[in-house]
C-alpha positions as CSV (number, residue, x, y, z in Angstrom):
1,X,-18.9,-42.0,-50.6
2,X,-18.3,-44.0,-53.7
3,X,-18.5,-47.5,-51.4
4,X,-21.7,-46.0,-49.7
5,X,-23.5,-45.2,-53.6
6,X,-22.8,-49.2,-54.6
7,X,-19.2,-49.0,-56.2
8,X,-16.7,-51.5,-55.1
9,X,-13.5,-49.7,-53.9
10,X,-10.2,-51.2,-53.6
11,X,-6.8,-49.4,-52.2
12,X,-3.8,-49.4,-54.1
13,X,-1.4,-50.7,-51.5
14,X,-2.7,-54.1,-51.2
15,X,-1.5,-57.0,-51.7
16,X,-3.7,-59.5,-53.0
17,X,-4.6,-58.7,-56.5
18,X,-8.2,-58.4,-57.3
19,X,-9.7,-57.6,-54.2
20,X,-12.5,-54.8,-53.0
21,X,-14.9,-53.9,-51.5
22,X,-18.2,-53.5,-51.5
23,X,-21.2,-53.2,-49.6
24,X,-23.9,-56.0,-48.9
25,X,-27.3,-54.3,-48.4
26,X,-30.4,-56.4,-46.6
27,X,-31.9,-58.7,-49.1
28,X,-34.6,-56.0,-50.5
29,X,-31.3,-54.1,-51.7
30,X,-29.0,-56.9,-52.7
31,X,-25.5,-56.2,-54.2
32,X,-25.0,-57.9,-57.7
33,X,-22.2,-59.7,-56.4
34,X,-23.6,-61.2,-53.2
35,X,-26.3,-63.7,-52.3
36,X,-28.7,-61.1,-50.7
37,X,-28.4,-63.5,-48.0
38,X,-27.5,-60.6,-45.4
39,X,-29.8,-59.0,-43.1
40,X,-28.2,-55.8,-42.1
41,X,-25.7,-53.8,-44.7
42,X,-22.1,-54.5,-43.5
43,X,-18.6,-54.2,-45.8
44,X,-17.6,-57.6,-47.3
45,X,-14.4,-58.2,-49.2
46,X,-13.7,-60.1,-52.2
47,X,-10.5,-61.7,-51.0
48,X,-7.2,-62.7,-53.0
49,X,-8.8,-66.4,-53.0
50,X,-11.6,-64.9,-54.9
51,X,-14.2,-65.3,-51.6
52,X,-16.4,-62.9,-49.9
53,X,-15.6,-62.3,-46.3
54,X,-16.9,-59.7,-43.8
55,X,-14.1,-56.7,-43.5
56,X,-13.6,-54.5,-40.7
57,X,-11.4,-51.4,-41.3
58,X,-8.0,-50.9,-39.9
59,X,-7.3,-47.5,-38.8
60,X,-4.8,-47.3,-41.1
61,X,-7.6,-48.2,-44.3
62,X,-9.9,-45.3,-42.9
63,X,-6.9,-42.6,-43.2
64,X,-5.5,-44.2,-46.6
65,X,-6.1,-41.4,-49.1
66,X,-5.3,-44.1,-52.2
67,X,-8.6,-45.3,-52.6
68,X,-10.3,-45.8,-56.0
69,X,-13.0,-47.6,-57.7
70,X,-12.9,-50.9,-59.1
């Protein structure tokens, strides 16, 4: 829910530090941290390289329970 309402969401488990998530609306609902250059919503990742990449969930992110905001 939080990811859905504009937070970015990261999972304790991960590796690289500093990522999240967040998600990139169509450019009438840009997120602050994206160029507004999408034109559907979709998850994108700020990656341990500091880039944002599309993200598609594992099965194993869906189920985690130790989400949290970022």
């Amino acid at each position: 829910m939080q990811l859905k309402e504009g937070a970015k969401v990261a999972r304790d488990g991960w590796n690289g530090r500093g990522m999240w998530l967040v998600i990139c609306f169509a450019p009438s609902l840009p997120h602050p941290e994206t160029s507004g250059m999408i034109a559907r919503p979709c998850i994108v990742m700020k990656d341990a390289q500091g880039m944002l990449v599309p993200w598609l969930a594992s099965q194993t992110d869906v189920l985690a329970e130790d989400w949290g905001t970022v």
